[in-house]
C-alpha positions in Angstrom: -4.2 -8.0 -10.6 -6.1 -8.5 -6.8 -9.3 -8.6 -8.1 -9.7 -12.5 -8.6 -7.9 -13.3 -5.6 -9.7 -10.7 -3.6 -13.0 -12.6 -4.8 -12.2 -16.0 -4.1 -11.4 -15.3 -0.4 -14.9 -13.6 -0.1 -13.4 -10.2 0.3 -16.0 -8.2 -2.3 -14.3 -4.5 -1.0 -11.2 -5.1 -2.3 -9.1 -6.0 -5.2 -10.3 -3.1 -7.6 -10.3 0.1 -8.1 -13.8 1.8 -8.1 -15.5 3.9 -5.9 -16.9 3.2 -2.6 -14.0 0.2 -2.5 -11.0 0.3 0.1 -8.3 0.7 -1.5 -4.4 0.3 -0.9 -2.1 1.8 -3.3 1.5 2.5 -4.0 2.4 5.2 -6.4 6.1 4.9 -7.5 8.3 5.6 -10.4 9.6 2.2 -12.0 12.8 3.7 -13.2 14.0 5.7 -9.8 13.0 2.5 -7.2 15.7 1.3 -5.3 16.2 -0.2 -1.9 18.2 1.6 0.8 17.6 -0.6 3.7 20.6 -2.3 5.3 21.4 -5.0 7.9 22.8 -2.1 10.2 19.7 0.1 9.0 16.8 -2.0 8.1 14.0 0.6 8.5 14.9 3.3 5.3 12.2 3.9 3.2 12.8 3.0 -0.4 13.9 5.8 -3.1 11.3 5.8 -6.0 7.9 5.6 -3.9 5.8 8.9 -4.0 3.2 8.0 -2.4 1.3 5.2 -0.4 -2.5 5.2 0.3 -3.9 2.7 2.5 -7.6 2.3 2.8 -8.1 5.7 1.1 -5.6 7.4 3.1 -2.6 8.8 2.5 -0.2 7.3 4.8 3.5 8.0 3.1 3.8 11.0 1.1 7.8 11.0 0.0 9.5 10.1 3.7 6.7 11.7 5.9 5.0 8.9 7.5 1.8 10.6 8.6 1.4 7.1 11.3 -2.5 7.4 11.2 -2.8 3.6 10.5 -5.8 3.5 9.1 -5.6 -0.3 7.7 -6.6 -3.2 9.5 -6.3 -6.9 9.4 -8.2 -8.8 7.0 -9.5 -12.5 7.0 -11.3 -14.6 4.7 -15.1 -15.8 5.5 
């Protein structure tokens, strides 16, 4: 779905899944997903989302945050 876009911006690690690639990935249940944020709350995580791996790393694992950050801004050549 990332791949194509990925390549046209010149960014050849990402956009796929395959080994040796970064990686960011959201593992969630369609079916359970729902949004709990509110104007008086705005930072609740969502219900549905097991895990989120960014750059390899898991990062959100139910609602512990682990903060390690491992991400980083990305431009295009």
């Amino acid at each position: 779905m990332t791949g194509l876009a990925a390549a046209k911006l010149g960014l050849d690690d990402r956009g796929r899944l395959a080994e040796g690639l970064a990686a960011d990935i959201c593992v969630f249940d369609p079916a359970a997903i729902t949004d709990r944020a509110t104007f008086e709350q705005p930072q609740q995580y969502a219900d549905g989302i097991a895990y989120v791996i960014v750059n390899g790393v898991i990062e959100l694992a139910g609602e512990e945050h682990r903060d390690r950050r491992p991400g980083k801004v990305l431009t295009p050549l």
